[in-house]
C-alpha positions in Angstrom: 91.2 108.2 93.8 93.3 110.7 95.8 91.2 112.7 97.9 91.5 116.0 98.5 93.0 117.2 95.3 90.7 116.7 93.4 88.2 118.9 95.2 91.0 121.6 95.5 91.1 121.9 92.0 87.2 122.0 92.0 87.3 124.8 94.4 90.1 126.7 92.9 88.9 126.7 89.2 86.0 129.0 88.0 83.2 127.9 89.8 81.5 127.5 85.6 83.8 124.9 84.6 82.1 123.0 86.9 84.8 120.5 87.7 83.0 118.4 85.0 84.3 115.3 83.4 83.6 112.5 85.8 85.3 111.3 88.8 84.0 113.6 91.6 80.7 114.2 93.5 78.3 116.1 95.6 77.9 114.8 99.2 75.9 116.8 101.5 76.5 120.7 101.7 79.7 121.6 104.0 79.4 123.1 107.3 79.4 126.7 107.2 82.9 128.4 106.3 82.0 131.7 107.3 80.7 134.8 105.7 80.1 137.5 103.4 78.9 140.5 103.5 76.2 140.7 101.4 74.4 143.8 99.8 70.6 144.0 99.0 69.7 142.4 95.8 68.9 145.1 93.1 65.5 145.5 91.9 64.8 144.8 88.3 65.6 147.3 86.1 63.9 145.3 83.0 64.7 142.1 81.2 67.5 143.2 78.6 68.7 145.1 81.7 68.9 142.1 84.1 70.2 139.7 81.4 73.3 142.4 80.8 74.0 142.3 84.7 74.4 138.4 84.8 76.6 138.2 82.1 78.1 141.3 83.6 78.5 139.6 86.6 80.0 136.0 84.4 82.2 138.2 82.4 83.8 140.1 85.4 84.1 137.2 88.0 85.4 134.7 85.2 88.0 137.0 83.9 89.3 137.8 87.5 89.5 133.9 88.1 91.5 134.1 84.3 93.8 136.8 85.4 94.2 135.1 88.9 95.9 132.0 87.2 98.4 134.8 85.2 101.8 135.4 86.8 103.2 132.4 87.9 100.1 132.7 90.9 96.6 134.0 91.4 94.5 131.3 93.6 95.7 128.1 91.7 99.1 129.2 90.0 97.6 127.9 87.0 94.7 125.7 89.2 96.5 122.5 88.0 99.7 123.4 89.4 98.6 124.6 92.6 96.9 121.2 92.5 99.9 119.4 92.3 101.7 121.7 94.9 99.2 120.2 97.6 98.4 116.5 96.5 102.8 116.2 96.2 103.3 118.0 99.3 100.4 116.3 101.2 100.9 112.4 99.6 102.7 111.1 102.3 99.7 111.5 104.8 97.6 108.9 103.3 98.1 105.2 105.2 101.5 105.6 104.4 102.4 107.5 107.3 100.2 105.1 109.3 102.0 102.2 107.6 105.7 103.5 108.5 105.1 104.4 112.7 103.1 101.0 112.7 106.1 99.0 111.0 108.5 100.5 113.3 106.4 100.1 116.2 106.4 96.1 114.9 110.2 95.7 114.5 111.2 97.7 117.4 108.9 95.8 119.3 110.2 92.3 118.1 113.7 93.2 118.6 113.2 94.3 121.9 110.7 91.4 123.3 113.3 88.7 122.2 116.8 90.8 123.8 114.5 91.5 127.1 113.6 87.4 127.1 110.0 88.3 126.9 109.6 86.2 123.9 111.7 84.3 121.7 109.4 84.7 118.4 111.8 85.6 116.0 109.2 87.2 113.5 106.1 88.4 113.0 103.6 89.1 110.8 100.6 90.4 109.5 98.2 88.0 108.0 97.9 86.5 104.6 101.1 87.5 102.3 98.8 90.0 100.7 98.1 92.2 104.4 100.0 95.5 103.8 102.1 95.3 106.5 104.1 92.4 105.3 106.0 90.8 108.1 109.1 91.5 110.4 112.0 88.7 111.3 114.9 88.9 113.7 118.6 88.1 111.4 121.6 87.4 112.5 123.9 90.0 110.7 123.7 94.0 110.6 122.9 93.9 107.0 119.9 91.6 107.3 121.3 89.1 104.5 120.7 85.9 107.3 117.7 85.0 109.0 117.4 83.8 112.4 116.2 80.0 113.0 114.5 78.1 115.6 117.4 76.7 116.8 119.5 80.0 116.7 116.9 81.0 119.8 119.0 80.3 123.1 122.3 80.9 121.4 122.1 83.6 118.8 121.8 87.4 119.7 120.2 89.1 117.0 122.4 92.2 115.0 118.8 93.7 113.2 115.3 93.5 112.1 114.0 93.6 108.6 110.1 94.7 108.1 108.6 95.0 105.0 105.6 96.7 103.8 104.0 94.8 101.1 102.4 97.8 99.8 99.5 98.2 97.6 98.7 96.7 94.5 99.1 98.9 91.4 95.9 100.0 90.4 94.6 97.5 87.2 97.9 95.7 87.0 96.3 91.9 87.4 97.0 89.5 84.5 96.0 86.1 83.5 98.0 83.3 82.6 96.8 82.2 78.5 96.6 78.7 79.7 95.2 78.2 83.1 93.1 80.6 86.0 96.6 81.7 87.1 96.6 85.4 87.7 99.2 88.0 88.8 99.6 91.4 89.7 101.9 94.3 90.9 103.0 95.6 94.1 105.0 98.7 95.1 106.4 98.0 98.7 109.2 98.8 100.9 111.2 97.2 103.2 113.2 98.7 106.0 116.1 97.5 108.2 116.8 98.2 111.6 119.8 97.8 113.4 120.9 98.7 117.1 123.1 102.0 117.7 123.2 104.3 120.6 121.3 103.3 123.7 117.4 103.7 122.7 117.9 103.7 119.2 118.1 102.2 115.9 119.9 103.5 112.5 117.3 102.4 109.7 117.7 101.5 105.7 114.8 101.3 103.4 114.1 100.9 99.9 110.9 101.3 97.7 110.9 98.1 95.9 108.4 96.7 93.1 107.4 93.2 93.2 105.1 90.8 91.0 103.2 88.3 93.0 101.3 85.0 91.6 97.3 83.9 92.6 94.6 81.8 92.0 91.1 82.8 91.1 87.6 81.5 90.8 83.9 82.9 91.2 84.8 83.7 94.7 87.5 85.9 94.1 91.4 85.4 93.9 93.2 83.0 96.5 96.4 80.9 97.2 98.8 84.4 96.8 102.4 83.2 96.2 105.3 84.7 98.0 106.3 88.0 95.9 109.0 87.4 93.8 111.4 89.5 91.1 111.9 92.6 93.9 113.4 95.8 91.6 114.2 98.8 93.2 112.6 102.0 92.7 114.7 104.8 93.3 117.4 105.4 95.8 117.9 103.8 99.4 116.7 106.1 102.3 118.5 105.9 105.8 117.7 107.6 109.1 117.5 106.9 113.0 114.6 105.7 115.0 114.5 106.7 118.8 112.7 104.9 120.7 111.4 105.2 124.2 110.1 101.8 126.4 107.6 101.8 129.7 107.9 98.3 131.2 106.6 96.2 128.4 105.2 98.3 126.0 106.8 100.7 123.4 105.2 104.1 123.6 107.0 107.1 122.0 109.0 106.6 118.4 110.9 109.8 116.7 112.0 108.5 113.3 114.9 111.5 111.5 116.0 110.7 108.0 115.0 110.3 105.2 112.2 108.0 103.2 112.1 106.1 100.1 110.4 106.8 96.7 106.4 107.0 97.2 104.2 106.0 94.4 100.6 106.5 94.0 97.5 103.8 93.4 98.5 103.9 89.5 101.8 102.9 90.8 103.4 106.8 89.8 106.1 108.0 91.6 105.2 111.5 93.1 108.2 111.4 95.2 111.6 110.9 94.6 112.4 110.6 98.6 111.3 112.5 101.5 112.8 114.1 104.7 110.9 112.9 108.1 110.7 114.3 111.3 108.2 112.9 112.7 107.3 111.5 116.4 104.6 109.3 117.4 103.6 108.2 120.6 100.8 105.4 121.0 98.1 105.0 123.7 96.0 101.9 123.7 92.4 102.4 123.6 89.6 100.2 124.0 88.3 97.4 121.7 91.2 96.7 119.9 91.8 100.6 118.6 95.2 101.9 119.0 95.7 105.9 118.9 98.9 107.5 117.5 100.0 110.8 118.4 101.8 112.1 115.4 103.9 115.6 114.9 106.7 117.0 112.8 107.3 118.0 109.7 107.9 116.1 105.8 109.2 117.6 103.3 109.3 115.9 99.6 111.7 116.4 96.7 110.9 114.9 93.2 113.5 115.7 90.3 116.1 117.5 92.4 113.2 120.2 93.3 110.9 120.7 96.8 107.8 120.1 96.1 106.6 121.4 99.7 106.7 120.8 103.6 104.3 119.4 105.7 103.9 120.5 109.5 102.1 118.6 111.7 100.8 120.1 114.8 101.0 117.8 118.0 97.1 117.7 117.9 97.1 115.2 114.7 96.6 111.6 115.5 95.8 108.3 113.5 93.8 105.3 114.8 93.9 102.1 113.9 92.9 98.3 114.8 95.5 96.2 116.3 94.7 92.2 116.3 97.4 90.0 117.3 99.9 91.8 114.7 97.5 92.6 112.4 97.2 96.3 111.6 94.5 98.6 110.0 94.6 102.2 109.5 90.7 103.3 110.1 90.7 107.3 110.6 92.8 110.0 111.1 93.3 113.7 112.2 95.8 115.9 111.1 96.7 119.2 111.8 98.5 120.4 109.1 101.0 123.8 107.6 101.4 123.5 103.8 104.1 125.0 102.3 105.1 125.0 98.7 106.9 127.0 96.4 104.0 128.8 95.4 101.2 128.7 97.8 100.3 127.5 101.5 97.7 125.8 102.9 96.7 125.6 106.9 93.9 123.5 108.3 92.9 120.3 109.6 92.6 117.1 107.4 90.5 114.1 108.5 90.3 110.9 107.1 88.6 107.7 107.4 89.9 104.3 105.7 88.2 101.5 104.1 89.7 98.4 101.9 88.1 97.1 98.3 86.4 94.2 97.6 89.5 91.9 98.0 90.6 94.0 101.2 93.8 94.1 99.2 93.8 98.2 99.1 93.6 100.7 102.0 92.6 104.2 101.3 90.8 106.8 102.6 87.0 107.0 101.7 85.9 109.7 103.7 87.7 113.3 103.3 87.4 116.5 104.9 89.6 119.8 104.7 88.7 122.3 106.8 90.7 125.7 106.5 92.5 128.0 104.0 94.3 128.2 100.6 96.7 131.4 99.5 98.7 132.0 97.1 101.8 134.3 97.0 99.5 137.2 95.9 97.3 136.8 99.1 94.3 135.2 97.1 92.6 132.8 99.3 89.9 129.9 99.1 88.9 129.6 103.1 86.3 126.5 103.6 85.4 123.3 103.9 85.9 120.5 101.1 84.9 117.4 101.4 85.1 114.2 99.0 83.2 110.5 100.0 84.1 107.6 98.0 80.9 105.2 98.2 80.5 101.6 97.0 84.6 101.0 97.4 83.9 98.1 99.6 82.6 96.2 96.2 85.4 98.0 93.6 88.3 96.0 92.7 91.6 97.8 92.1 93.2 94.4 90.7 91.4 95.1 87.3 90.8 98.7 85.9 88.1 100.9 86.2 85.3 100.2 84.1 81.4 100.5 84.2 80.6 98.0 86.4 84.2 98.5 88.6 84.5 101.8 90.3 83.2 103.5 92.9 81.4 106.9 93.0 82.7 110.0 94.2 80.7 112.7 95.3 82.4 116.1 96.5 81.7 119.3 98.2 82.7 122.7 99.4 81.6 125.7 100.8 83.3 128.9 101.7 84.6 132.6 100.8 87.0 132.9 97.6 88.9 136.3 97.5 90.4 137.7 94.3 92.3 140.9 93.6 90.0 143.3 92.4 87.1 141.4 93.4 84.7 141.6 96.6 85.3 138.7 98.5 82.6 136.1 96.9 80.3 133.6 99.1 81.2 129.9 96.9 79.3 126.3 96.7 79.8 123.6 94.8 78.2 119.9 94.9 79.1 117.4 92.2 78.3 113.4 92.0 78.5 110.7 89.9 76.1 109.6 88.7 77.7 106.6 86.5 81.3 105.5 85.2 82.8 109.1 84.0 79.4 110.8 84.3 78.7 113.3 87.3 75.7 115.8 88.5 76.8 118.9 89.4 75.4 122.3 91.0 76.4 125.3 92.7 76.1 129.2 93.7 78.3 132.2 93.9 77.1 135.3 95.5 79.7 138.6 95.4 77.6 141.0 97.3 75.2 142.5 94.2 74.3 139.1 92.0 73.1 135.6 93.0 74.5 133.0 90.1 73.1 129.3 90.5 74.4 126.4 87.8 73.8 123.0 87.3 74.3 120.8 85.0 75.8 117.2 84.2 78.8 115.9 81.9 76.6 113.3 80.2 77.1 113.7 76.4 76.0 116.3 75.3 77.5 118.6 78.6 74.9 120.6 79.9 75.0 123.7 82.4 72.0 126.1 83.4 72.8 129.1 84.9 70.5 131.4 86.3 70.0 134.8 88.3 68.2 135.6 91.4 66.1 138.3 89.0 64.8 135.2 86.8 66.9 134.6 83.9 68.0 132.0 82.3 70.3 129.9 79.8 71.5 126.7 78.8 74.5 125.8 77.2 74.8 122.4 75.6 78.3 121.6 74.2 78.2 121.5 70.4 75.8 124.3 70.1 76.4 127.2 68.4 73.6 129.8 69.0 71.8 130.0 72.5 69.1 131.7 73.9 68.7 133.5 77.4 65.0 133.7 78.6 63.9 136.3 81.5 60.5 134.7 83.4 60.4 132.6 79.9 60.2 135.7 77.9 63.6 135.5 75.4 65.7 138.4 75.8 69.0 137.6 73.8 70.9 135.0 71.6 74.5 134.1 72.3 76.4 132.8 69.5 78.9 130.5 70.8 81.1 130.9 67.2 81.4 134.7 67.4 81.1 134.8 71.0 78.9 137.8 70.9 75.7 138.4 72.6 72.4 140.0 70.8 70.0 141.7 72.6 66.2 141.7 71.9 66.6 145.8 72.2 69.4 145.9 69.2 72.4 146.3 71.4 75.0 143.5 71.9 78.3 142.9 73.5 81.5 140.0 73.9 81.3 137.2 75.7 85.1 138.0 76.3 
């Protein structure tokens, strides 16, 4: 359920296909993106003449949108692959990036308190062996192979710091045991070593790793997690440097340089094969429990040998998150952000807001909103406001796989000004929700200076879309049918037929759909 993509492709496809087939929604209408000029609507010139200037209208806007996708670009470089460019480029911003400057906050931290006699904890962690932030614990070798005891406290100096991140559970991965209410399930986590080098810093090693973990469940939900066990490694290992900068007591600025490990998505996918970081965070606490991290730099991800795109973070971005004791929770964040990829760029600001499931075993965002502009190598451009909710998530759980009673609804949005080659620059909205499991509502306008198209429709079986024009007329297309009949002020003033894809006119003339 990843975020902005999704409405991207909504927003970067003809507005007609309607982004249909469940799995995306309508939230309220975006803020205004801007404007268009628009010229005075044209009076009536009859009802065969007013039916031939909305298809006109169809049959020019849709085949710009076609020949926009043609030539390895136009506004989506194939919509689907201009898709991919931003939701590879930009998956490293979801907690993950939270995750990593909190992990090395943690580790740094522990290090530091136990060499400075502040504490002697020698590790640290985050809640129940489920919590996504794992745990972090003081060894006595650089390579993290022996762990520090109790009674290693007043006579062993710690050589590094191991943290893991437990990670999130791969979407509908749980399994019961044949004979009992044992259940199990799959993570995809990391851990990441950290071991003293020049004077305020660390050299770090991590590895994506893939673990199975063991659990208990009744009518109340799952309970008594095991430790995880059978760790594989995913890819390559990832190495880097951490700087590190302390006032008094309290760690305030990290800059981590390197490299990081392979990054999978919910349906535990790799969409990375590693990534390059430069990234700085600085963190100021504020109050109730709510710690706010500066974050700026750049990532850059490479999957099969190839870039799939660089991120820039401005040094406005920030994340914030709840700090307990050592627990840790992501909640919102604000990012800044330059997108770069091989075909197009995107420039903007992203915000965010996290919520867990049912089992609080999976953080994501909920709440999504990109403000700004998309452009492809041509020039074309999308500039507006998407924005996606994911509702209900607090009762879905990603243990078991989507299903009619276990998902949660999406409802999407956005409003702004798409501009084609050989186009006017065209005034775009689109709403869509679901309305049940792999059924959605959707509607939406697109004005290009002379016409006023609505639609709306839903994906129910059998599809349906209405269109209509600001001069009154009308059709409905219902997948399957093969004949179809426009109406002016109810008054019937052609037939389509869908096989021949030719239109015939009440007046005797006709023309192609195409």
């Amino acid at each position: 359920m990843n975020l902005t993509k999704l409405a991207l492709a909504c927003a970067l496809t003809s507005t007609l296909a309607a982004c249909g087939g469940g799995g995306g929604g309508g939230s309220t209408p975006a803020t205004d993106a801007g404007s268009v000029v628009v010229q005075p609507a044209q009076p009536s010139a009859g009802p065969v003449a007013d039916t031939k200037a909305l298809f006109g209208s169809l049959r020019t806007n849709l085949q710009a949108w076609s020949d926009a996708n043609k030539d390895g670009g136009g506004l989506s470089n194939s919509t689907h692959a201009m898709k991919a460019d931003f939701d590879s480029a930009t998956s490293p911003l979801d907690q993950n990036l939270a995750n990593w400057i909190s992990v090395s906050f943690s580790g740094i931290k522990l290090y530091d308190d136990f060499i400075q006699k502040r504490s002697t904890a020698i590790t640290i962690k985050d809640g129940e062996s489920w919590a996504p932030m794992g745990a972090c614990t003081l060894f006595k070798d650089a390579a993290a192979t022996i762990a520090m005891t109790s009674s290693d406290v007043s006579s062993v100096t710690p050589k590094s710091v191991s943290c893991t991140l437990n990670g999130m559970v791969v979407e509908g991965s749980e399994r019961k045991s044949a004979s009992s209410n044992l259940y199990a399930h799959t993570l995809i986590g990391n851990n990441i070593t950290l071991t003293p080098a020049a004077s305020g810093s660390f050299a770090y090693t991590t590895q994506t790793m893939r673990f199975s973990q063991t659990y208990y469940r009744d009518q109340y939900g799952p309970y008594g997690y095991q430790p995880l066990i059978n760790p594989t490694p995913v890819g390559s290992p990832a190495q880097g440097t951490v700087g590190y900068r302390i006032n008094g007591d309290i760690l305030t600025t990290l800059q981590l340089d390197g490299t990081m490990p392979a990054h999978a998505n919910a349906a535990g996918t790799l969409v990375t094969d590693y990534e390059t970081w430069h990234v700085k965070a600085s963190t100021t606490a504020q109050a109730s429990g709510i710690n706010s991290y500066a974050v700026s730099g750049s990532i850059s991800s490479v999957k099969d040998g190839a870039a799939l795109g660089t991120v820039k973070l401005a040094d406005t971005s920030f994340i914030r998150a709840s700090v307990s004791g050592n627990r840790y929770r992501a909640t919102e964040a604000k990012l800044d952000i330059e997108v770069a990829t091989a075909n197009n760029t995107a420039s903007g600001t992203l915000s965010l807001k996290f919520e867990t499931d049912k089992y609080g075993n999976y953080l994501q965002p909920t709440s999504t909103q990109f403000s700004g502009s998309f452009t492809n190598r041509r020039g074309e451009n999308f500039t507006g406001v998407i924005t996606i909710d994911v509702s209900n998530y607090k009762n879905y759980n990603s243990f078991a796989p989507q299903s009619a009673t276990n998902f949660a609804p999406t409802n999407t949005s956005f409003k702004g000004n798409l501009k084609i080659v050989g186009r006017p620059v065209l005034a775009v909205e689109f709403a869509e929700h679901d309305t049940s499991y792999n059924t959605a509502q959707f509607n939406g306008t697109y004005n290009d200076g002379a016409n006023v198209i609505t639609f709306d429709g839903n994906t129910a079986a059998p599809g349906t879309t209405h269109i209509a024009s600001a001069t009154g007329v009308t059709v409905t297309l219902v997948d399957g049918a093969k004949l179809v009949d426009v109406y002016k002020n109810n008054s019937k003033t052609a037939q389509i037929n869908l096989s021949t894809r030719v239109i015939n006119y009440i007046d005797g003339t006709f023309e192609t759909l195409n």
